[in-house]
C-alpha positions as CSV (number, residue, x, y, z in Angstrom):
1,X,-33.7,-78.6,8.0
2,X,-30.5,-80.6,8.1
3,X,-27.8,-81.0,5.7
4,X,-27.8,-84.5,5.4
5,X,-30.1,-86.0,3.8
6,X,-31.8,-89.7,4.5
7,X,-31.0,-91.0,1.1
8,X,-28.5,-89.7,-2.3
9,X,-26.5,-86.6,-1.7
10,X,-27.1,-83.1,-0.8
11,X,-24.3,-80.9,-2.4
12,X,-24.0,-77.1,-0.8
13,X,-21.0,-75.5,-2.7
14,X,-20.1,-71.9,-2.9
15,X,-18.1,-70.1,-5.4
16,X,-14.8,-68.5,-4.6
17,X,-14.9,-65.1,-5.6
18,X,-11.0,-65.1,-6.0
19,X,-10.8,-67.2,-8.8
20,X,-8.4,-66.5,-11.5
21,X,-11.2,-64.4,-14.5
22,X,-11.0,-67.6,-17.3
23,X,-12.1,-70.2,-14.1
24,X,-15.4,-71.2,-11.7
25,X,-14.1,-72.5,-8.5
26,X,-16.9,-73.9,-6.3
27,X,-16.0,-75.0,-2.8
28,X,-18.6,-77.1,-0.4
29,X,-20.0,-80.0,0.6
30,X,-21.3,-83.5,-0.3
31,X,-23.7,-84.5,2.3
32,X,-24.6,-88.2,2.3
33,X,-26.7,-90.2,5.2
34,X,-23.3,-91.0,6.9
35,X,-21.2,-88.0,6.2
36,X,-20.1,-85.3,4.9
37,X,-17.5,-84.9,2.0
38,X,-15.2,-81.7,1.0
39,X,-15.9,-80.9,-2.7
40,X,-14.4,-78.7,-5.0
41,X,-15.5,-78.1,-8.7
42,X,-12.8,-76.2,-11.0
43,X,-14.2,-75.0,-14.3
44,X,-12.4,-73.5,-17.0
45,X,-13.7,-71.2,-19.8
46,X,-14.6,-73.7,-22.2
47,X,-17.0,-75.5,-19.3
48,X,-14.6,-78.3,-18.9
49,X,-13.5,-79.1,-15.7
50,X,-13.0,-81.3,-12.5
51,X,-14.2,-81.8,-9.5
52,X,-12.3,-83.8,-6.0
53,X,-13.7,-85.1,-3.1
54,X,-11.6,-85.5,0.2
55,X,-12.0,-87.9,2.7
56,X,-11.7,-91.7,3.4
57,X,-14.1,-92.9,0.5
58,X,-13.7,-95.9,-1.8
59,X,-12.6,-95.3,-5.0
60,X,-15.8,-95.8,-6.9
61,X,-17.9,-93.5,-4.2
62,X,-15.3,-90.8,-4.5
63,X,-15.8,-91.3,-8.5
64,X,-19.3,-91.0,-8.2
65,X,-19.3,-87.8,-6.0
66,X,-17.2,-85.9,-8.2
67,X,-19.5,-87.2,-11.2
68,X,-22.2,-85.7,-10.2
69,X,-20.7,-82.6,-8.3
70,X,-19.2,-81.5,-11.7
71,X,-21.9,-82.3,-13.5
72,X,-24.2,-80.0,-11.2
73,X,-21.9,-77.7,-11.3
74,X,-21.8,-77.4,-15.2
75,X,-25.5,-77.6,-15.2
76,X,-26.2,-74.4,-12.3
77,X,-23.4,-72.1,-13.9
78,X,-24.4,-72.2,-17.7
79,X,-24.6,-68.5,-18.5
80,X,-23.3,-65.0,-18.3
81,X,-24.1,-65.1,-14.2
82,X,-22.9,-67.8,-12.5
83,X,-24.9,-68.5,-9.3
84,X,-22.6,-67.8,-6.3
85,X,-24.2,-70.8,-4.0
86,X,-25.2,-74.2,-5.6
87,X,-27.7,-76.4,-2.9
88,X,-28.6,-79.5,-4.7
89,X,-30.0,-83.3,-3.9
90,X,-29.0,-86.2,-6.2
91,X,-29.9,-89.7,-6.5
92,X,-26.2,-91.7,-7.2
93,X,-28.5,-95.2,-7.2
């Protein structure tokens, strides 16, 4: 199976175990039909958080990327075990 999907965005991110106790860092990638897109999520204790995407995107794409990766993110670590890899497809129409 590829990492890029033919439509939306496929996010694979993995936490970093060396994140400071009180934070979630997740590291990866947004995988869209035409590239592929650094992404990191940073969550802090209370669940809030943010997410960046690298890479030459317009600034509504990039917006939309880190949107949706932080809200994944949010979604997948609700809990007392955060899961350590996060593989996900979205829809951003």
């Amino acid at each position: 199976m590829s990492e890029r999907p033919s439509a939306g965005v496929r996010f694979v991110v993995t936490r970093v175990p060396e994140a400071p106790s009180n934070a979630l860092i997740y590291r990866g990638f947004a995988h869209t039909p035409s590239a592929d897109w650094p992404v990191e999520v940073r969550l802090d204790d209370t669940a809030k958080g943010s997410a960046t995407v690298e890479g030459d995107l317009g600034d509504s794409e990039r917006a939309a990327l880190a949107s949706a990766a932080l809200r994944l993110v949010r979604a997948a670590a609700k809990g007392e075990r955060p899961p350590r890899k996060i593989v996900r497809w979205r829809d951003l129409a």
